[in-house]
C-alpha positions in Angstrom: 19.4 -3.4 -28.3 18.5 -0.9 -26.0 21.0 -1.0 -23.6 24.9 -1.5 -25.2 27.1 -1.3 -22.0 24.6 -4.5 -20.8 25.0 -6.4 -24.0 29.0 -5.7 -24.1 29.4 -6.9 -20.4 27.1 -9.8 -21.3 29.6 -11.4 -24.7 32.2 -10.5 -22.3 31.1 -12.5 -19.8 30.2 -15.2 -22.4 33.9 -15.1 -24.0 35.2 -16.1 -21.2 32.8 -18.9 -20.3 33.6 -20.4 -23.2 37.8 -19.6 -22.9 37.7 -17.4 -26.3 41.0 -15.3 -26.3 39.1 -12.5 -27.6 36.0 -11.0 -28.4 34.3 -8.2 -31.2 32.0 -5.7 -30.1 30.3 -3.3 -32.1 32.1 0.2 -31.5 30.7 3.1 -29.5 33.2 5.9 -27.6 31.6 5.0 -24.1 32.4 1.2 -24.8 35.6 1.8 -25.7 36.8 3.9 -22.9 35.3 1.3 -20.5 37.5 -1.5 -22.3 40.5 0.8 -21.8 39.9 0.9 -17.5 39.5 -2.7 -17.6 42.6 -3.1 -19.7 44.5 -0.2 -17.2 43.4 -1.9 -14.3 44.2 -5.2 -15.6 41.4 -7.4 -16.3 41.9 -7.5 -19.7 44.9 -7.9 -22.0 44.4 -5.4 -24.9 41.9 -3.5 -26.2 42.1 -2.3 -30.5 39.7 -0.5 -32.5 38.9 -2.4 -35.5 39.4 0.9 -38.4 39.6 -1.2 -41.6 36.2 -2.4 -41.4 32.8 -0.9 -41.3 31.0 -0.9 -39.1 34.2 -0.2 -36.8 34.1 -2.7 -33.7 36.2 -3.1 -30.6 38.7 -5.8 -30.3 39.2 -7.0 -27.0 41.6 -9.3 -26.1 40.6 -11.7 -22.7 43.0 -12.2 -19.8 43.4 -15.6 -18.0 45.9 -17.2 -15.3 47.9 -19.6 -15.2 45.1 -22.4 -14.4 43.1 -20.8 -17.4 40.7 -19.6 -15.3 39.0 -15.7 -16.0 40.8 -13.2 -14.2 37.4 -11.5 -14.4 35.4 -13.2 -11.7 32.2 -11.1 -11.8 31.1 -8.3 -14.5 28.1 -6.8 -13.0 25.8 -3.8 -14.3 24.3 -1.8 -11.4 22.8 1.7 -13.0 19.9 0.2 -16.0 17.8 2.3 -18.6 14.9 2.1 -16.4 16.9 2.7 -13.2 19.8 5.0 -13.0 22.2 4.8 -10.3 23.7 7.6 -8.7 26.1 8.5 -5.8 28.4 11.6 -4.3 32.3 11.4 -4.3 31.8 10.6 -0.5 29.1 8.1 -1.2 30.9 5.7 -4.0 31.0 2.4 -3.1 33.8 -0.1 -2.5 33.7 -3.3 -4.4 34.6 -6.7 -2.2 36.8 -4.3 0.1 38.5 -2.4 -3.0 39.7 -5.8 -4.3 37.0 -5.1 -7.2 36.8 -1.9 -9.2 33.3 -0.3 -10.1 33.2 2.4 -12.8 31.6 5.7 -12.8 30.7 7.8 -15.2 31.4 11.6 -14.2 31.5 15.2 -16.0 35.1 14.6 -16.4 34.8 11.5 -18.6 34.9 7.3 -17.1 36.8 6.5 -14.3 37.1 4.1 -11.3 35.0 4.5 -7.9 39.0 5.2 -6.5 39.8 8.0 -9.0 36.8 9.8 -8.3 36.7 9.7 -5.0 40.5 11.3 -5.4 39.3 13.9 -7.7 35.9 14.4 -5.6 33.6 13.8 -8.5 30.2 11.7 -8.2 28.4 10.2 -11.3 26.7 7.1 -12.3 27.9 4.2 -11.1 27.9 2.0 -14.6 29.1 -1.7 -13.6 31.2 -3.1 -10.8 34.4 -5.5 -11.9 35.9 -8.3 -9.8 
């Protein structure tokens, strides 16, 4: 596996294809702290770190409405291993008119395009939600 954020987007993305209330995902800080925007910013239910069992794994727990459809409509990766994606505070992008969230990743940890852009950092730009 040599890109993880790709492969957790991807079974995330194939949970909720398939309606599964939640998913397992092998455990890594970055991952983990992703999970916990989309759970702030509320695609996602819950997200639990699995600590009885090793290897540890993330728990996440998939969010639907009322029609059972994905409240997820779109998990995208834009910056790759073989092509890093970059941008200024003033040059983050908006996602489908800042109905979507993309995620950065900065020098002062993950955030959302909107935090950043608050806190005038730039980073790489990881994935874009909507």
């Amino acid at each position: 596996m040599t890109d993880p954020i790709a492969d957790m987007l991807t079974q995330i993305r194939n949970a909720q294809k398939v309606r599964l209330s939640e998913v397992l995902i092998p455990f890594s800080k970055i991952k983990f702290e992703l999970a916990k925007i989309l759970e702030k910013e509320g695609f996602i239910v819950k997200v639990l770190e699995e600590t009885g069992k090793f290897p540890k794994k993330i728990k996440i727990i998939l969010k639907y409405d009322l029609d059972k459809n994905p409240v997820i409509h779109e998990i995208k990766r834009v910056s790759k291993p073989g092509q890093r994606i970059y941008a200024k505070a003033n040059k983050l992008p908006k996602v489908l008119g800042n109905l979507g969230i993309a995620i950065v990743s900065t020098s002062k940890g993950l955030m959302t395009t909107k935090e950043a852009r608050k806190r005038k950092l730039g980073g790489e730009i990881l994935c874009q939600v909507w």
